[in-house]
N, C-alpha and C positions, 0 to 999 in steps of 0.2 A: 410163566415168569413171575416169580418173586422179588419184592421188595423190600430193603430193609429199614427201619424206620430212620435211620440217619441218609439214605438217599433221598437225591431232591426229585423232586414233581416233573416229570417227561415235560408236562404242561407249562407249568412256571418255569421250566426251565427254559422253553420254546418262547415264552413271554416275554423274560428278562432282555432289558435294553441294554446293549455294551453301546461303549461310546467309539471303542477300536473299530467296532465292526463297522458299527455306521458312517463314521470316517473312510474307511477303507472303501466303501462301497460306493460311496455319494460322492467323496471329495477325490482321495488319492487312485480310484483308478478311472474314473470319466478323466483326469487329468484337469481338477481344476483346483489343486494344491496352491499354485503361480497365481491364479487370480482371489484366493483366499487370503495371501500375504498381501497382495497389495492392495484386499480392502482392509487388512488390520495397519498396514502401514498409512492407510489412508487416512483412519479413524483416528489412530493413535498421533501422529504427528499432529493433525487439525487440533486433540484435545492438548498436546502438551505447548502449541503456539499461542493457542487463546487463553490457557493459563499463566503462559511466560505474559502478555502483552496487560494481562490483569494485572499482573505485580508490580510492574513495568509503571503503570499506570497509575496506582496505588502509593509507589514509591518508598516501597519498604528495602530495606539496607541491605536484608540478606539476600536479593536476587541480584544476579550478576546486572542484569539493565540491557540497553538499545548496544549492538554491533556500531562503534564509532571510530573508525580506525582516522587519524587526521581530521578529526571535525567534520565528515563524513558520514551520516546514516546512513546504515545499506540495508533496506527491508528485507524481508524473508520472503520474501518473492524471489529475489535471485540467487540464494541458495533454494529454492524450490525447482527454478528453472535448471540447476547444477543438479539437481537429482533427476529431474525428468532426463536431461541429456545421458546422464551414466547411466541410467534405468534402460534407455530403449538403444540407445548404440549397442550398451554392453549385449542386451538381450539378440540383437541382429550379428554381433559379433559372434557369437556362442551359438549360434544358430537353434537357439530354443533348445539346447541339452538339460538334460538335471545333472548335477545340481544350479548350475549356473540361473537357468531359467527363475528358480524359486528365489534366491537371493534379487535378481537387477528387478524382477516383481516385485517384491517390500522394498526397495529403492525405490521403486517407479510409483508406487503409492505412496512414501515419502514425500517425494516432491511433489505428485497433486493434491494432499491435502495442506502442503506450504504455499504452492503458487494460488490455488483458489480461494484457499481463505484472504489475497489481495487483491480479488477478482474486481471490483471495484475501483480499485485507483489504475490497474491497468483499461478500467471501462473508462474514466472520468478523465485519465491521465492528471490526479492531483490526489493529496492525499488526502482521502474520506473518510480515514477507517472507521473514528468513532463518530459521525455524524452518520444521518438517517441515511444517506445512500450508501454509506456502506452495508447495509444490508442485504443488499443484494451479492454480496462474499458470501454470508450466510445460507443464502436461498439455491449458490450456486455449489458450495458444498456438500447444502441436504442433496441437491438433485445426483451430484454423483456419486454421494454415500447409496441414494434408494437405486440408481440405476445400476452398480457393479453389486449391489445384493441381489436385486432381481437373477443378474445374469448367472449369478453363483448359486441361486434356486432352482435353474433349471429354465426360468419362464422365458420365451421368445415370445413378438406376435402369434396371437390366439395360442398361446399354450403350447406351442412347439418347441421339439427339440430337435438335436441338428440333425438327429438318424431317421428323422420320419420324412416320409412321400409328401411332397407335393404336388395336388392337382390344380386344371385350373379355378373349381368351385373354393378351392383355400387361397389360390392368387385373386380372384373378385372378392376374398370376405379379408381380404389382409389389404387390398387395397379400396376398400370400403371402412373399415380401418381406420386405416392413414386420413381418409377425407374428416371422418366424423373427428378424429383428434384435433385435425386444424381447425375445423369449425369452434373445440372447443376452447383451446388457445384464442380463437380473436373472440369467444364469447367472457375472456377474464378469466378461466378458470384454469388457472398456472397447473396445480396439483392432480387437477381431476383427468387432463391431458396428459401428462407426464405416466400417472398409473393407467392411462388409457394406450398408452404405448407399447405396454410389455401386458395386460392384464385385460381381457374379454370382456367386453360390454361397459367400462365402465365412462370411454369415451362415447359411448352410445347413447347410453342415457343422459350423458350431461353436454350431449348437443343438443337433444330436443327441450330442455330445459330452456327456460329464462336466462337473458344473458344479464351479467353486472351492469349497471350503470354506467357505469363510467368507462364499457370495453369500447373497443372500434365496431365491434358488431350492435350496440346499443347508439351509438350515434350514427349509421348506416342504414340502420332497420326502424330504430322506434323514433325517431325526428317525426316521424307523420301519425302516430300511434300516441298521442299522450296518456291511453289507459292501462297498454303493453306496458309503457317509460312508467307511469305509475305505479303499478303491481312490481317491475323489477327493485323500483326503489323501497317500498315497503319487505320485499323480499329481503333487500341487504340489510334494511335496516332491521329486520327482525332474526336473520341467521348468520349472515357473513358476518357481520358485527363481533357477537360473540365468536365465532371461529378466531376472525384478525385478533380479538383479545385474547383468548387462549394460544396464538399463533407470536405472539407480541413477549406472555409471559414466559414461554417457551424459549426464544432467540433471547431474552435478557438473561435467561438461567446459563444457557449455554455460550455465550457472548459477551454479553455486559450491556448496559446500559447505553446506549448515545448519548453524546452530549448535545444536551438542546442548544439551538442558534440563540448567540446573544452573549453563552454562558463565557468566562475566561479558561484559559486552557490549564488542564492538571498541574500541579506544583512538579510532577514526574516531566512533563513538558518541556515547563520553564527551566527546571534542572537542567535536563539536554540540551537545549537551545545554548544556556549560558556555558554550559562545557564547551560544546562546541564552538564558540565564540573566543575564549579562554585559548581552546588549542589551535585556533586559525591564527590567535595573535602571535602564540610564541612563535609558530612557526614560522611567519613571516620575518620576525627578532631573531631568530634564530640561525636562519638558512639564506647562504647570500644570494643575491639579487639574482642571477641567472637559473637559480631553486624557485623561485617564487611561481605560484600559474600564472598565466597569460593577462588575470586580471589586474591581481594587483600589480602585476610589474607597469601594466599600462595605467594604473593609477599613480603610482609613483613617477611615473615618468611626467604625467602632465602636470604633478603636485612642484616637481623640476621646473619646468619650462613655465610656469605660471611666479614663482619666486623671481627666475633671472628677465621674465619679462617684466615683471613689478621695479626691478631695481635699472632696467635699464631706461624706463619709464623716468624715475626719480633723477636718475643723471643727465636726460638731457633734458628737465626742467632746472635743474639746476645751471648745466650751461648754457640755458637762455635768459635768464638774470642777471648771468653776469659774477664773478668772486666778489667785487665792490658793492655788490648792490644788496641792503638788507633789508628784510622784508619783514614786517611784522612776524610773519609766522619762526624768524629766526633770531631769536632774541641776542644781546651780547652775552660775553662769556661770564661775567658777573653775575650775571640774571640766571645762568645758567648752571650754577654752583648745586648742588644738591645738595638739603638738607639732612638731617639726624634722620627723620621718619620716613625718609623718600624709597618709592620703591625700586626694583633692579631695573624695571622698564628707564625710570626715568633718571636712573643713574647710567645705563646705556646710550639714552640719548642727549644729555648733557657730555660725555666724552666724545660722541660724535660730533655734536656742535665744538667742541674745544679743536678736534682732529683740522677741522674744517679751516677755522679760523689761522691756525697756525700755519695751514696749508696758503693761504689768502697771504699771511704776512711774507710767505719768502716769495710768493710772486710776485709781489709790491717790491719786494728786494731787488729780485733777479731784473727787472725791467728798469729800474733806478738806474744799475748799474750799466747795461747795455746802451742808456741815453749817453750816461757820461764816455765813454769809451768812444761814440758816435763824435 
């Protein structure tokens, strides 16, 4: 067999990497296209929220800003939970077909990386976002970014996939396992648990390990050990240390900043706040009383019943004095002339006092004449 110097290499030919192939092979026919989209739908929503909520934050003119319909913030948690809904109905409606399947999957990763990056205020039930515990939004969208890659690699407990034999010597090392992962979780170590999960050995070794300081298995175990509780603590302070700060620079690059306690809230804040305040007022100006919610109407109502009990207050002090009887506090009508400078107050209640007075004279009147008549 001959060659001609323009054909290519049997060799480099057999070398060259297509990307079709590999796809094909790995992703489109194990049939794991569906769980591809919704870790891009995952990734890609999480990046384009935390960059909306940056601008937001920032308060630059060209971004649209906060969802405020009615003076109203509605977080992106509930359009996150609006996508998981159509993501996993639509997916049980369609009964897992293609194409169906592949689209309510990029839905369905949609909305988990909406609702988790609020992971946080749905934990706290208050809103954290930029303060330090929101960070744990963060920590719970790395975990299900690392954990739908894992599964999209192929990797199960100890390395399995779903077509191989299980004996019972892979049932005692998968659920040996399990034990050494929990150990590693209550020894502190979030990360090293989490890849000990889908990843051989790695919870293994970092069970027999020194546990943090500050875990529940350091105040369980090393309370009677001060040399154990010692060595852990020069441990963190010699390695975790810098991890948490390299861990720290990472979630500010991807995230933003906290805001430290103490600090006043973003001018982006105080903007919303005072919109919202803006569009509660007109509405209430606006829309008559049977529109209003529940609250204000029962504010107005007792702002009501507080006026007419103040004036009925005032009237039957008045008819316990008496029409004749005047009282320092009600000077005559002369006294009671309003000046050039006087303001509307006191020109309102100078015509009250005159109302009064005039009222007093036809009673003196009326009572005069019923004597004579008698």
């Amino acid at each position: 067999m001959t060659t001609t110097p323009n054909d290519p290499d049997p060799v480099e030919a057999n070398h060259h990497f297509h990307f079709g192939e590999y796809y094909v092979h790995h992703i489109q026919d194990p049939g794991k296209q569906p769980l591809l989209l919704l870790l891009l739908g995952f990734i890609l929503s999480f990046l384009f929220i935390r960059f909306s909520v940056r601008m937001i934050r920032r308060g630059v003119r060209w971004w649209p800003g906060n969802v405020t319909p009615g003076g109203l913030h509605i977080h992106h948690v509930v359009f996150g939970m609006f996508f998981l809904l159509v993501g996993g109905i639509g997916t049980f409606a369609t009964a897992g077909t293609h194409p169906w399947i592949d689209a309510f999957g990029l839905v369905f990763g949609i909305g988990c990386g909406l609702a988790l990056d609020e992971f946080a205020l749905l934990l706290h039930l208050e809103d954290v976002y930029w303060s330090e515990q929101g960070r744990k939004s963060v920590d719970a969208v790395i975990v299900g970014i690392l954990f739908t890659s894992l599964l999209l690699v192929g990797y199960l407990p100890l390395g399995l996939t779903p077509g191989d034999r299980v004996h019972w010597l892979l049932i005692g090392l998968i659920s040996f396992n399990a034990l050494c992962t929990a150990v590693t979780f209550f020894k502190g170590k979030f990360w090293s648990g989490i890849l000990g999960i889908m990843v051989p050995g790695v919870s293994w070794i970092a069970a027999v390990r020194l546990a943090r300081p500050f875990s529940p298995w350091a105040r369980w175990r090393y309370t009677r050990r001060p040399r154990k509780f010692a060595r852990a603590r020069r441990r963190e302070a010699r390695f975790h240390r810098r991890t948490d700060h390299a861990r720290q620079w990472l979630f500010d690059l991807i995230a933003g900043k906290p805001t430290p306690p103490g600090v006043r809230p973003t001018r982006a804040h105080q903007l919303a706040e005072r919109v919202a305040e803006r569009l509660a007022a007109s509405r209430a100006a606006g829309y008559p009383r049977s529109y209003l919610p529940p609250d204000e109407q029962r504010i107005r109502s007792l702002t009501r019943l507080n006026r007419l009990a103040a004036r009925r207050t005032a009237s039957s002090a008045r008819s316990k004095t008496g029409p004749h009887t005047r009282t320092p506090a009600q000077p005559s009508a002369a006294d009671q002339q309003p000046t050039v400078g006087a303001t509307a107050g006191s020109r309102r209640r100078a015509a009250a006092a005159r109302r009064r007075t005039v009222a007093a004279g036809r009673r003196r009147g009326a009572a005069s004449v019923r004597r004579g008549r008698s």
